[in-house]
C-alpha positions in Angstrom: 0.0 0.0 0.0 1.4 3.2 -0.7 1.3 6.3 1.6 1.0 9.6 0.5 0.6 13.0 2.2 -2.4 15.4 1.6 -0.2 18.0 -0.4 1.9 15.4 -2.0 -1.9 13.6 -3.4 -2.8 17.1 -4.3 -0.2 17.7 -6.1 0.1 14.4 -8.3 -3.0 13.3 -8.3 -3.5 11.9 -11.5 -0.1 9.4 -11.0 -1.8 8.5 -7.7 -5.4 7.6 -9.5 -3.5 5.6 -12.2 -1.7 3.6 -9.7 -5.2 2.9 -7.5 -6.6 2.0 -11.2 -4.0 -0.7 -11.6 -4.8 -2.1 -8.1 -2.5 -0.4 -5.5 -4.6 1.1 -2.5 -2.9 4.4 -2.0 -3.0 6.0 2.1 -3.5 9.5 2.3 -2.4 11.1 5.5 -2.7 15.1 7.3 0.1 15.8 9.4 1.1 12.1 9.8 -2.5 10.4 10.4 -4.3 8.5 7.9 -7.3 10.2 6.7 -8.2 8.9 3.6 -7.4 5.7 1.4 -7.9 5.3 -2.7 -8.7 2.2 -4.2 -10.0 0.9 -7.5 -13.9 0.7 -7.7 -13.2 -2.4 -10.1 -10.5 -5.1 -9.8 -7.6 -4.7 -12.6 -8.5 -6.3 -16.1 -6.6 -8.9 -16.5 -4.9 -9.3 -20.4 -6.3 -11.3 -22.7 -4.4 -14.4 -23.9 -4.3 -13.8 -27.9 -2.4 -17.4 -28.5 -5.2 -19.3 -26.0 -8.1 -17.3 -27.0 -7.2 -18.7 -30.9 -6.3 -22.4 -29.6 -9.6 -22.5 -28.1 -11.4 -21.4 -31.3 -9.8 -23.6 -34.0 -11.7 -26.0 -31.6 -14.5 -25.1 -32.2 -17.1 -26.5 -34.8 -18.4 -23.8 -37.6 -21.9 -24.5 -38.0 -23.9 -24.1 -41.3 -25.5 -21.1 -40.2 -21.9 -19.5 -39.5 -21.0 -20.0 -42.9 -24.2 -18.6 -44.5 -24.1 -15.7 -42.3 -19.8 -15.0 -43.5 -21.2 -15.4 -47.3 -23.8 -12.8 -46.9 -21.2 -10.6 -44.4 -18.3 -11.1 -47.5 -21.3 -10.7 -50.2 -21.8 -6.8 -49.2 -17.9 -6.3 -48.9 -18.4 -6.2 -52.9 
C-alpha cells in the first residue's frame, strides 16, 4: 500500500489515480495520520491471452448457419 501525504496527493493526483486503477490502494495522511485511502472501484483487467483465446477457437465446430451468415457478411464487402 502506498502512503501519501495530503499536499503530495494534491499535487500528483493523477499518477496516484492511475496507480489505484492498476490495483494499488494508496494512504493518504494530514500531518502524519491517515485520513483517507484510494482504491479501484473495479478489480484490474486482466490481459487477454491472444495465442489461448485462438487455440480454443480452432476448436471449435463452424456451423452451417456461421458460414451462411460469412457469405452474406463477405457478399456486401463487394
Amino acid at each position: 500500500m502506498g502512503h501519501v501525504n495530503l499536499a503530495e496527493a494534491k499535487a500528483h493526483l493523477s499518477e496516484l489515480v492511475a496507480r489505484a486503477e492498476a490495483g494499488e490502494p494508496i494512504q493518504i495522511s494530514r500531518r502524519g495520520r491517515p485520513v483517507a485511502q484510494l482504491t479501484s472501484l473495479m478489480p484490474p483487467r486482466k490481459p487477454i491471452d491472444v495465442a489461448a483465446l485462438r487455440a480454443l477457437t480452432d476448436t471449435m465446430p463452424t456451423s452451417t448457419a456461421d458460414n451462411v451468415v460469412r457469405a452474406m457478411r463477405d457478399e456486401a464487402r463487394y
